[in-house]
C-alpha positions, 0 to 999 in steps of 0.5 A: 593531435600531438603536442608537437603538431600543436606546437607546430600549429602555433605559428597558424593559429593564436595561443588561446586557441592552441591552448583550448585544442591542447586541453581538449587533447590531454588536459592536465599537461602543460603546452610547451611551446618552442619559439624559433631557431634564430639564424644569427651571424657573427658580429664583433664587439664594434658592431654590436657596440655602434649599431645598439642603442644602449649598452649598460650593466645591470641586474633583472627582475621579472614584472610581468608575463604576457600574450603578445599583441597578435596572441601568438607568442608569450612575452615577458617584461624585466625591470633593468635595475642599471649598475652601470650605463656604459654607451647611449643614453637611459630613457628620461625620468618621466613622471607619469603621476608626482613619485612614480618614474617611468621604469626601464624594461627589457622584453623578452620571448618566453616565460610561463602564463596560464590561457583558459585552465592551460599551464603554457610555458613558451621557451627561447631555444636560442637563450639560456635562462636569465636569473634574477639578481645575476648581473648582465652586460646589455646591448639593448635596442628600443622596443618594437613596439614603440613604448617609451622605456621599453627595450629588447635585445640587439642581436642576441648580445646579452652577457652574464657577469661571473667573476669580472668575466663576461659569458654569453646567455646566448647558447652559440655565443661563442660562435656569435660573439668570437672576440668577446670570448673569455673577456674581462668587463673592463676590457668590454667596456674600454673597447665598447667606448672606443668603438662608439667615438669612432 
């Protein structure tokens, strides 16, 4: 079987098993793993403001990747270190034990985690890397999953800060995002407020 009809496979069958058939068929070569092609319309600034729970400014740091509960994706958690929070409310500080406070986690698709001897890479198509220490502009929703503090992106609406201007990480941003185009973080944050008191 070729690494593109396994890749293929993985929609069928859980990454652990795709990850024993790879090794049998060529082992010392990592699976990559291609997730899917997002069908994603445009949405203004206002939309995206109004319908996310969460708008904030703030860097990333990776904690952990990780199978999905089904098996059949690679997930990967970062720490959001807030720079500023602009619309919404951040989880409370929960203390689960004296000192330790329950931490705010943005889960993406993707990243790099070995299954049964198998290096698997899984990648988004739809998003470019995300850099630690770089600053991100964030239209978060919470997470799926149901876990308090967890978080994923809205609509693919996530932004690199370079120099007060705002860049989408995700790569047809500019169609998806048209009047965030070339964009101050002022100017996003001025009409991001405006658009949460309508």
């Amino acid at each position: 079987m070729t690494a593109r009809k396994l890749v293929a496979a993985a929609e069928r069958q859980n990454l652990r098993a795709l990850a024993r058939a790879h090794a049998a068929a060529t082992p010392e070569t990592p699976l990559e793993m291609v997730g899917p092609l997002g069908d994603y319309r445009p949405k203004n600034l206002t939309e995206l403001a109004t319908e996310s729970d969460i708008v904030l400014r703030g860097t990333l740091t990776p904690v952990n990747t990780y199978l999905g509960r089904n098996e059949d994706r690679i997930l990967t958690d970062y720490r959001i270190q807030t720079q500023q929070l602009i619309a919404g409310s951040a989880p409370p500080a929960t203390l689960r034990t004296p000192g330790n406070v329950q931490p705010f986690i943005l889960t993406v698709y993707g990243g790099e985690l070995r299954l049964d001897g198998v290096l698997v890479r899984a990648t988004d198509p739809n998003r470019g890397d995300i850099v630690q220490g770089k600053s991100y502009l964030l239209f978060v929703k919470r997470s799926r999953s149901g876990d308090a503090g967890y978080y994923e992106i809205y609509h693919g609406a996530m932004f690199e800060v370079s120099e007060n201007r705002v860049k989408p990480v995700f790569k047809d941003g500019g169609r998806i995002f048209k009047d965030v185009a070339d964009s101050t973080v002022e100017e996003m944050i001025v009409n991001i407020d405006a658009a949460r008191l309508k």
